[in-house]
VMD Tcl script that draws the C-alpha trace (Angstrom):
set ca {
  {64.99 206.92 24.31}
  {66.37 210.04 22.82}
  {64.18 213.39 21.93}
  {64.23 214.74 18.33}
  {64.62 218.21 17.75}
  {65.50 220.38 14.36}
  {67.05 223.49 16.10}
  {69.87 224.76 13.99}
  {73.18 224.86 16.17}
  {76.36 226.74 16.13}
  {78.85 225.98 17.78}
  {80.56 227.97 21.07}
  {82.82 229.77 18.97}
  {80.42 230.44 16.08}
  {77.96 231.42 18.50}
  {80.45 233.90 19.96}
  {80.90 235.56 16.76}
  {77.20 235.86 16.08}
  {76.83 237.28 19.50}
  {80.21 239.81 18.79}
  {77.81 241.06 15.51}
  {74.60 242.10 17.33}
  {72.41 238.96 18.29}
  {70.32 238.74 21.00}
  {71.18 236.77 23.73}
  {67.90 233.96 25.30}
  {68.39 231.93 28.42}
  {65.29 230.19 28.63}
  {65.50 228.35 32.20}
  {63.19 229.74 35.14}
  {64.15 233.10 36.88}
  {65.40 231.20 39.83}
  {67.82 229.50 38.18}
  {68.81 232.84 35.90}
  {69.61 234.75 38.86}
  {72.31 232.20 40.37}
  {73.51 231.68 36.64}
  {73.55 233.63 33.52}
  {75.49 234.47 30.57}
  {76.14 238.70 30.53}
  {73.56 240.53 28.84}
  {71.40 237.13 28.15}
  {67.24 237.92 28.26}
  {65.42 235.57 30.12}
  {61.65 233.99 29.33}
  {61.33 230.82 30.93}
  {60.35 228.11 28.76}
  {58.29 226.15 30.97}
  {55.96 228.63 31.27}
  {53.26 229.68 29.29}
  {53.54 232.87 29.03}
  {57.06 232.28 27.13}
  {55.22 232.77 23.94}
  {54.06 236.60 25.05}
  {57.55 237.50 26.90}
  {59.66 236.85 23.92}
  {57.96 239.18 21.26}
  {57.84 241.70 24.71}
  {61.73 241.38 25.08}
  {62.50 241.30 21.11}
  {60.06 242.35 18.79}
  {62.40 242.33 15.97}
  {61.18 238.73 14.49}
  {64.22 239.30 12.09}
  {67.31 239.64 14.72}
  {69.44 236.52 14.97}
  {68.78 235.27 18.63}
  {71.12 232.50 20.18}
  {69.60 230.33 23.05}
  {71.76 228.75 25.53}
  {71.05 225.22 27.82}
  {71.75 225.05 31.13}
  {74.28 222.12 31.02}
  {75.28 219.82 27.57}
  {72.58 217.43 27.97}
  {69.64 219.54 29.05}
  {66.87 220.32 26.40}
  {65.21 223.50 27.07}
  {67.16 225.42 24.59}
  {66.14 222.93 21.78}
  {62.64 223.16 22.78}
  {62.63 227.44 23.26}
  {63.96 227.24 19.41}
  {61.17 225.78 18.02}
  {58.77 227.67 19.94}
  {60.73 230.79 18.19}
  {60.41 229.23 14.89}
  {56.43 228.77 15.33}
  {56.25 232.40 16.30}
  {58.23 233.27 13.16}
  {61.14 234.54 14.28}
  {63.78 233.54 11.41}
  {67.34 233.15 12.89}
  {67.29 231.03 15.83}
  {70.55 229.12 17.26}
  {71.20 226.99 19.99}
  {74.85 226.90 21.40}
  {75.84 223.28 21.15}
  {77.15 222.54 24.70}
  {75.16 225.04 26.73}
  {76.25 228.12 28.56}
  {79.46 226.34 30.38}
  {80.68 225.74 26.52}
  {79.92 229.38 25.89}
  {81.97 230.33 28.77}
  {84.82 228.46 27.61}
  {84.76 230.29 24.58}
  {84.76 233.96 26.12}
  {81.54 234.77 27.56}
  {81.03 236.70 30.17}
  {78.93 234.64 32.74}
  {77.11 236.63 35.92}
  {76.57 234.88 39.16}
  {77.41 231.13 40.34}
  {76.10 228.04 39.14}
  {76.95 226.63 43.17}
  {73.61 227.73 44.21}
  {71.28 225.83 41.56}
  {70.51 222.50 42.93}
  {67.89 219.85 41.37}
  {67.04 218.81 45.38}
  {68.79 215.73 45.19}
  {71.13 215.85 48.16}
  {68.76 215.58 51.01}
  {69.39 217.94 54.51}
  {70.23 214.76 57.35}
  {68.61 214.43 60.17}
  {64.68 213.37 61.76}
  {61.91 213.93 59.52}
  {58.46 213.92 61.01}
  {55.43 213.40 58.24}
  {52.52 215.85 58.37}
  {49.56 214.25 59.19}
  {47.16 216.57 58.24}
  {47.72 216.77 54.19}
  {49.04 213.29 53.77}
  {47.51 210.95 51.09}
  {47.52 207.96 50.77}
  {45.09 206.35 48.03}
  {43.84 202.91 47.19}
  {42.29 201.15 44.21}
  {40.97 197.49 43.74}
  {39.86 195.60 40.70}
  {37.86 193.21 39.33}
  {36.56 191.85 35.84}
  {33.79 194.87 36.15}
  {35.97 197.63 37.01}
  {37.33 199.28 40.02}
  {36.61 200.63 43.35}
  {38.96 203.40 44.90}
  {39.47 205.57 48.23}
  {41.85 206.57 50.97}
  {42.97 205.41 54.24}
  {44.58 207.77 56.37}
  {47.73 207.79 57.57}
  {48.31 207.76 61.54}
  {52.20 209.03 61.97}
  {55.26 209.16 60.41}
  {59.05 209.97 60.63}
  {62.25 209.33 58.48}
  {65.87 209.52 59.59}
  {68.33 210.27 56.89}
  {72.02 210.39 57.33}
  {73.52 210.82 54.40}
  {72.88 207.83 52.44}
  {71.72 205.83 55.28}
  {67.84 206.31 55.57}
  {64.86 204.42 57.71}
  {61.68 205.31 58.96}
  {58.58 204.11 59.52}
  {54.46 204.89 58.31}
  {51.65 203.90 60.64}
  {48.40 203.49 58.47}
  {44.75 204.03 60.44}
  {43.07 200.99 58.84}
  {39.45 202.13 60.50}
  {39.62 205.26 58.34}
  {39.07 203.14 55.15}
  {36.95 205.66 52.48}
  {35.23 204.76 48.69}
  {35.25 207.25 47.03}
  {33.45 206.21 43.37}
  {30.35 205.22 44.68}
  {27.96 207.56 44.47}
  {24.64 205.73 46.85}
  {26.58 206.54 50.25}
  {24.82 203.19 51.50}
  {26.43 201.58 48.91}
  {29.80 202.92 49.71}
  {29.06 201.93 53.27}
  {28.56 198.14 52.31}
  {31.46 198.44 50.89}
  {33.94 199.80 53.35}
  {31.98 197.48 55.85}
  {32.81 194.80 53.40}
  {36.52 195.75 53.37}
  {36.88 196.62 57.35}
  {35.74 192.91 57.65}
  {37.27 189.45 58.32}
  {36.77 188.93 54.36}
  {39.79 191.61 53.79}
  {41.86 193.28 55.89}
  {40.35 192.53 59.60}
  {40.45 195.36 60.81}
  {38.99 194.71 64.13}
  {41.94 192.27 65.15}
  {44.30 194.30 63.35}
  {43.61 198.14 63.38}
  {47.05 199.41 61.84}
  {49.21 198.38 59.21}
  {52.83 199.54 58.98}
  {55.11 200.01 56.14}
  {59.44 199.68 58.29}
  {61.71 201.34 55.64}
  {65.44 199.28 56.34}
  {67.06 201.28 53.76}
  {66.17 203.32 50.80}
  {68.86 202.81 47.34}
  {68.95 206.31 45.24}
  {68.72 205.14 41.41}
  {71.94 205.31 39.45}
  {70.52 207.94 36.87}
  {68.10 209.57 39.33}
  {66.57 213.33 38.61}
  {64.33 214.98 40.74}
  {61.12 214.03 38.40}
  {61.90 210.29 38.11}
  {61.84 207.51 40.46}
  {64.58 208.07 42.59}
  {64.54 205.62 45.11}
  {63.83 202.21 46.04}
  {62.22 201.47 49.66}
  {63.61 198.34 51.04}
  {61.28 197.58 54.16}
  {58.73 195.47 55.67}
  {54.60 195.79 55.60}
  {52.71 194.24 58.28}
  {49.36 193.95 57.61}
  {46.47 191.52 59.09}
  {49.38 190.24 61.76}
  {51.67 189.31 58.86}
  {55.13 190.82 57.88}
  {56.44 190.52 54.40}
  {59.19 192.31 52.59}
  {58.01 195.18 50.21}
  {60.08 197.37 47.98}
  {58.26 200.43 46.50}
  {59.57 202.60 43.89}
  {59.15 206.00 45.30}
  {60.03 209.93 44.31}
  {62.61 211.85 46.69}
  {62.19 215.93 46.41}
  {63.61 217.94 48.98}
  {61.37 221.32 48.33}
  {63.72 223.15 51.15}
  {65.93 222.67 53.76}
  {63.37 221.63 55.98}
  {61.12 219.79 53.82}
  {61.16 216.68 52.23}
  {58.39 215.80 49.60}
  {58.38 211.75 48.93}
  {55.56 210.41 46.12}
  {54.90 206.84 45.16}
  {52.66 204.79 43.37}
  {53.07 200.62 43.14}
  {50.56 197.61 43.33}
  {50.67 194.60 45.93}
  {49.83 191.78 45.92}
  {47.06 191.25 49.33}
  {46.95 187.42 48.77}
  {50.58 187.46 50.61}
  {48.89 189.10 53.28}
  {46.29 186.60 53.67}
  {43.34 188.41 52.07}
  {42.36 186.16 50.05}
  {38.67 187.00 49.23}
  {37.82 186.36 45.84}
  {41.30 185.24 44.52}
  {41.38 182.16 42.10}
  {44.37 181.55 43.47}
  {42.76 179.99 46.39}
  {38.97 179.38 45.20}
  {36.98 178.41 42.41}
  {33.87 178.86 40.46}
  {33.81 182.36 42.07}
  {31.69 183.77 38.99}
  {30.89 187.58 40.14}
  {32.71 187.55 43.29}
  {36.20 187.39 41.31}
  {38.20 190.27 42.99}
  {42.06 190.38 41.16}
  {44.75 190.18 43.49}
  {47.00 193.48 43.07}
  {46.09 196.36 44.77}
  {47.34 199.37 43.99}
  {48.81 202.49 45.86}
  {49.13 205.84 45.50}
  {50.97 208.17 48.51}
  {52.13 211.40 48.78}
  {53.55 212.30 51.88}
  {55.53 215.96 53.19}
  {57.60 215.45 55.76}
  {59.57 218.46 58.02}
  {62.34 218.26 59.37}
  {63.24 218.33 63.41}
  {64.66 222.01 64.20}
}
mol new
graphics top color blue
foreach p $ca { graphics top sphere $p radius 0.5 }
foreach p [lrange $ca 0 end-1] q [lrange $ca 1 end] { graphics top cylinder $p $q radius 0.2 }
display resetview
């Protein structure tokens, strides 16, 4: 699926020109990124924030002076989207530079700094991981006909050894820490999670943890930092039984130390032998129908061993 913009473009060499007779100069990534990487002379308002619309008219109140944006690689889009934010604010002769700022380069731009130290926290620091307890989530929801109940469990430990592509690990869940957290009547809420803690779900007397064993994890071929990036390849063991899962899961390594991982997937509990209120194993349940997928939703920050 492609994006459609109506920016007019020019391209590198045109753009030069146009730059050689007295236009401004707008690179509209984040300051971050500007430091390591700019084109000489090039303003920057960052066009993910909202306060673009205020720092452009601060940095060139002249709505008439042709301004040329720049991208931060061929196939990125923030100069297409900066453009018609321009255009909305009046100004009248906006260009992008088909290409982005290594095409202006190429064509005789002066660039400042090094485009070595921008990286989109995709190549991941090896070594042991250890997840933080304390601000881990881990969310549940379960259906039926009526609607939904949801909560959290909490998770007990976790760690994550990554050498290069070669990554395990291994999340401990406490199942006796079981929340709801959409019923209002806490009685109600405590019928409930009484209701789930029993032999009727996940048994949590006989079985008080349930582990998810990541064997591997395979990066996506067209993975970015805000997509899913990986596939988990492991094993859950829940209520005594083991069964293959793969889970679709977000890799972002917010520093050299810290590794961010985010997923959200549904599973199917009759597989673990919770079978309470599935049609798939009863019938004439009326009410008591509970559908079979559960879902998921984790986020977990994990640090690095120094």
């Amino acid at each position: 699926m492609s994006i459609s913009y109506s920016a007019k473009t020019l391209t590198p060499v045109e753009a030069l020109k146009v730059i050689e007779n007295g236009a401004k100069i707008l690179d509209p990534i984040t300051p971050e990124a500007y430091d390591c990487y700019h084109i000489k002379d090039a303003l920057n308002a960052c066009v993910y924030e909202v306060a673009f619309l205020q720092k452009v008219p601060e940095l060139i109140p002249d709505k008439t002076v042709p301004i040329v944006i720049y991208a931060n690689s061929a196939t990125s889009h923030e100069s297409l989207v900066a453009a018609q934010k321009l255009e909305l604010l009046g100004y009248s002769k906006v260009f992008v530079v088909e290409g982005g700022i290594d095409a202006l380069v190429e064509a005789g731009c002066m660039r400042e700094g090094s485009a070595d130290a921008l990286n989109e926290r995709l190549e991941y620091t090896s070594g042991s991981y250890s997840a933080r307890v304390d601000n881990a989530f881990i969310g549940w929801t379960g259906r039926n006909a009526n609607g939904k109940h949801y909560g959290t469990v909490s998770l007990k430990e976790g760690f994550m050894q990554i050498d290069g592509e070669n990554i395990h690990g291994s999340f401990t869940v406490d199942m006796n820490d079981i929340t709801d957290l959409d019923l209002p009547d806490a009685s109600y809420a405590q019928i409930l999670v009484a209701h789930l803690r029993s032999d009727d779900f996940f048994s949590v007397q006989s079985f008080p943890e349930a582990t998810f064993t990541i064997h591997n994890a395979k990066r996506s071929p067209a993975a970015t930092a805000s997509s899913v990036n990986h596939i988990l390849h492991g094993t859950l063991s829940l209520c005594g039984i083991s069964k293959t899962l793969n889970i679709p899961a977000t890799f972002v390594q917010s520093s050299a130390n810290t590794l961010i991982i985010e997923a959200h997937f549904d599973f199917d509990r009759t597989h673990w032998g919770v079978a309470y209120g599935s049609a798939h194993f009863f019938r004439f349940l009326g009410m008591h129908v509970v559908f079979d997928p559960v879902s998921i939703e984790v986020r977990f920050e994990l640090n690095a061993a120094l």
